[in-house]
C-alpha positions, 0 to 999 in steps of 0.5 A: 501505490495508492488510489489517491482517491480523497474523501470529503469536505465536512460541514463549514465552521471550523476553529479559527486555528483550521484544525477540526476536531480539536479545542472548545467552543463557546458552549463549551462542548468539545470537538468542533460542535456549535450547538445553536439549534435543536437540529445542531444538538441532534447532529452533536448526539448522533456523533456521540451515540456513533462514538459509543457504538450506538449506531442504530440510535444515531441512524434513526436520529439522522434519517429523523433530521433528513426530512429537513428541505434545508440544504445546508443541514442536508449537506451537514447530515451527509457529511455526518453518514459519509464519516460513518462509513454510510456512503449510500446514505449520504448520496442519498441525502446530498442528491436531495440537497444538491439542487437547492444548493445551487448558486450557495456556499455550500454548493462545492462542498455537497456536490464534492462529498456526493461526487465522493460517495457515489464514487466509494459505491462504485457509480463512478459515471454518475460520480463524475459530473458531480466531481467535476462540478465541485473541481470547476468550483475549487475543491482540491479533493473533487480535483483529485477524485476527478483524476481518479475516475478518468484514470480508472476509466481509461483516460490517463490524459484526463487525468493528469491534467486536472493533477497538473492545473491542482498541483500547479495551484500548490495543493499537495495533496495533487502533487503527491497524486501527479508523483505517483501516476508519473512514476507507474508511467516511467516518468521517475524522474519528473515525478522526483521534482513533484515529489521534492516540492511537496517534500519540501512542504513537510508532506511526509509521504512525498519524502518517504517515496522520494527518499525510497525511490532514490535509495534503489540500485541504478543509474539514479541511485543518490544514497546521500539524498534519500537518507536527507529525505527518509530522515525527517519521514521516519522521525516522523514516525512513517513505517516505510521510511523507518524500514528504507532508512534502516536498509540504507544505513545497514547497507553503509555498515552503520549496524547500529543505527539500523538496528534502531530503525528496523527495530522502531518499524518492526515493532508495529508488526507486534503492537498496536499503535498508540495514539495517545504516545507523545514525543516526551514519550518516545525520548523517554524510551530512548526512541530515534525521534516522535514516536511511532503513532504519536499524534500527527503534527500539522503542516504548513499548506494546513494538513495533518500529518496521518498516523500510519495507515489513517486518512490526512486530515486536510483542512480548508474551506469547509474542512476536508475529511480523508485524503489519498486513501490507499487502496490496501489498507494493509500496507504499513502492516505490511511494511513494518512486516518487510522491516522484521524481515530484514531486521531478523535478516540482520541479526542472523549475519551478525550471529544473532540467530535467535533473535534473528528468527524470533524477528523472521517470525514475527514477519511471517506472522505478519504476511512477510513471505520472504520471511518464511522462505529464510526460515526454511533455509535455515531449517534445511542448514539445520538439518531438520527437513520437516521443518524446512518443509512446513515453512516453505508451505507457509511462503506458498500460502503467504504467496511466495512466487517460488516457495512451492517449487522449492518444496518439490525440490526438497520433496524430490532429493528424498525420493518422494516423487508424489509430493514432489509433483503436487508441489510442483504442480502447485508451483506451475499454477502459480506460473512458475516455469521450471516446476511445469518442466520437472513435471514434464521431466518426471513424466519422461522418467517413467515413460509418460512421452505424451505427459513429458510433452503437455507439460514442456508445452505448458512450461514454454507457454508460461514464458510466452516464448514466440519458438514453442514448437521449437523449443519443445522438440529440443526439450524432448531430444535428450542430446539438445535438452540441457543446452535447450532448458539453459537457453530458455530460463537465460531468455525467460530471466531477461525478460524479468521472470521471477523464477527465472531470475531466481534460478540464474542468481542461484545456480550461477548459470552463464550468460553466454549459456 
């Protein structure tokens, strides 16, 4: 799910309330400034100048005030880059500062934010030392990125531990990080306990990923907690847990309440965030809790809830900047496109089909592919294949796993063989099975004995089948080839293939086939 990479502390002297960013100082300037010196002001001007989008002034200001040897304005400047999104200036910097640093207050932080840009260039085997310098004094962000590099380096051991003695330190920012790579390696159900205690919290991401995770059918299924989980995460305005909670209560017949869920998650599909929306706001629109994008509230370890998408802002010593950066940074788009999705699903079982297609729309618009194959089934009941066709090309270019062997299937009813096989040669590129076996099954109708066998082979070799030999010879005698065909998509289905799956569910082939 994310990368939980964390990026950097800022310069020491934060309000006393730990909150950067936020109030006056005694000089009267906003945002956390205290302008005591000729080179606080230039730093102060150069933040503004970036805040207008002068960035080559604000540059030149710092590349100014870099020829400095003082480490603690060195270490200030980088901060200042690392926040511009200039992690190659900021290495640059802080390598200058880092060895002057030694022994002082500033020395975890400047050896963390390097360890962090170095890491953001790709140098993760020179940003190692300097992580692991600013973990062995203290900082919970170089702990984090530390775990990353050992992960992404092939040590998972590694990683976990430095997770397990910052999470055990009550940092929850690692518990989240140690969730995660528990649940990628199967280990759910520990990752569950990690997850409750940073929910616990009121870290709104722990709960939004418990809450989901105990929503899926199975064994471990608890419908009842993760609604006690996703409730809090979604009235705090996380998309993902507005959508799962939506699901969950329309899957228990309380449409309503769904509707109002999926609607709020929906929304953000269509219309920017707006981080000036307060919870006043929101109730006076008839919203189910803070509104979507409102301003983030902070929690009780001293982190800032994130709007959607945006960094955690974490505060401690030094005021750390970005915390469990995801690695797509399309991921709320892409939930609040999955909830249009299953909010214009919705609608159209409730007889609601204009709307429910405006909303289907909408999440293709958004890069919902399951979305555009719902709107060519739809076409296709309407009788307008043309439309079902343009749809089912837009799934497929969206990434749909199995909308472009649809399209050849539709291609191939009409007797339109030629468009049939580019769909499913389109179909089989993407490792879809069954397309490389109608081909194989086209070329066999026009007499092609030696194309039908390629793509048969090309087909058993998609599923990795350890009889292809076999198998390929029962594809090819036509007394064997259906009971053939039906045993290898049963076998290919139980081993999880998508398509496989698919066409099991779809045409009800037995078990026992």
């Amino acid at each position: 799910m994310t990368d939980d990479t964390t990026f950097g502390h800022r310069d020491s002297g934060v309000p006393e309330d730990g909150v950067p960013g936020t109030g006056v100082r005694e000089n009267g300037i906003p945002g956390g400034h205290a302008v005591r010196t000729p080179e606080d002001f230039m730093l102060f001007r150069a933040d503004m100048l970036r805040g207008l989008g002068e960035d080559d002034q604000a540059d030149a200001l710092l590349r100014q005030l870099s020829q400095t040897r003082s480490p603690h304005l060195l270490h200030r400047i980088g901060t200042s880059w690392l926040r511009a999104g200039r992690p190659d200036e900021c290495a640059r910097v802080l390598r200058a500062a880092l060895p002057a640093a030694a022994g002082t207050e500033d020395e975890m932080e400047i050896a963390t934010n390097l360890g962090c840009a170095l890491f953001l260039l790709g140098e993760e085997a020179e940003a190692e030392p300097h992580l692991r310098r600013g973990a062995a004094l203290g900082s919970p962000i170089a702990r984090q990125n530390l775990a990353t590099v050992l992960r992404r380096g092939g040590d998972p051991e590694g990683a976990e531990r430095v997770l397990r003695r910052a999470a055990a330190d009550g940092g929850t920012g690692a518990i989240l990080s140690l969730a995660h790579l528990l649940r990628a390696d199967g280990r759910r159900r520990e990752a569950w306990e990690w997850l409750r205690r940073a929910a616990a919290t009121g870290l709104v991401e722990a709960a939004a990923v418990l809450g989901a995770d105990l929503a899926l059918d199975g064994p471990d299924q608890d419908l009842d907690e993760a609604e006690h989980w996703l409730t809090p995460a979604a009235r705090s305005g996380d998309t993902s847990a507005e959508w799962r909670l939506g699901q969950l209560l329309s899957r228990r017949g309380e449409d309503e309440q769904a509707r109002r869920w999926l609607t709020r998650a929906a929304e953000k599909a269509v219309r920017p965030q707006d981080p000036e929306r307060t919870e006043a706001d929101a109730e006076a629109a008839g919203e189910p809790g803070p509104a979507p994008g409102g301003r983030p509230r902070r929690l009780r370890d001293g982190t800032r809830e994130p709007r959607d998408g945006g960094p955690r802002v974490v505060v401690g010593r030094g005021d750390v900047l970005t915390l469990s950066r995801d690695d797509d940074e399309r991921a709320p788009i892409r939930q609040a496109a999955g909830a249009a999705f299953t909010l214009g699903a919705l609608l159209c079982d409730q007889g609601e089909s204009e709307e429910g297609r405006r909303w289907l729309r909408i999440a293709v618009e958004a890069g919902e592919p399951e979305a555009a194959v719902g709107l060519a089934r739809m076409a296709g009941w309407a009788g307008d294949e043309a439309e079902q066709l343009r749809w089912y090309a837009r799934a497929h270019e969206l990434g749909h796993g199995t909308a472009a062997f649809h399209a050849g299937g539709l291609c191939a009813e009409r007797g339109r063989a030629r468009e049939a096989e580019d769909w499913y040669e389109r179909s089989a590129a993407a490792g879809h099975g069954l397309a490389a076996a109608n081909l194989a099954g086209m070329h066999g109708a026009r007499g092609d004995r030696e194309g039908a066998e390629r793509w048969y082979r090309r087909a058993v070799g998609l599923s990795g089948h350890p009889e292809a030999d076999a198998l390929v010879r029962r594809f090819t005698t036509p007394s064997d080839q259906e009971q053939a065909l039906a045993e290898w998509v049963l076998w290919c289905a139980r081993r999880g293939f998508p398509w496989a799956v698919e066409w099991v569910r779809d045409t009800g082939l037995p078990e026992t086939a």
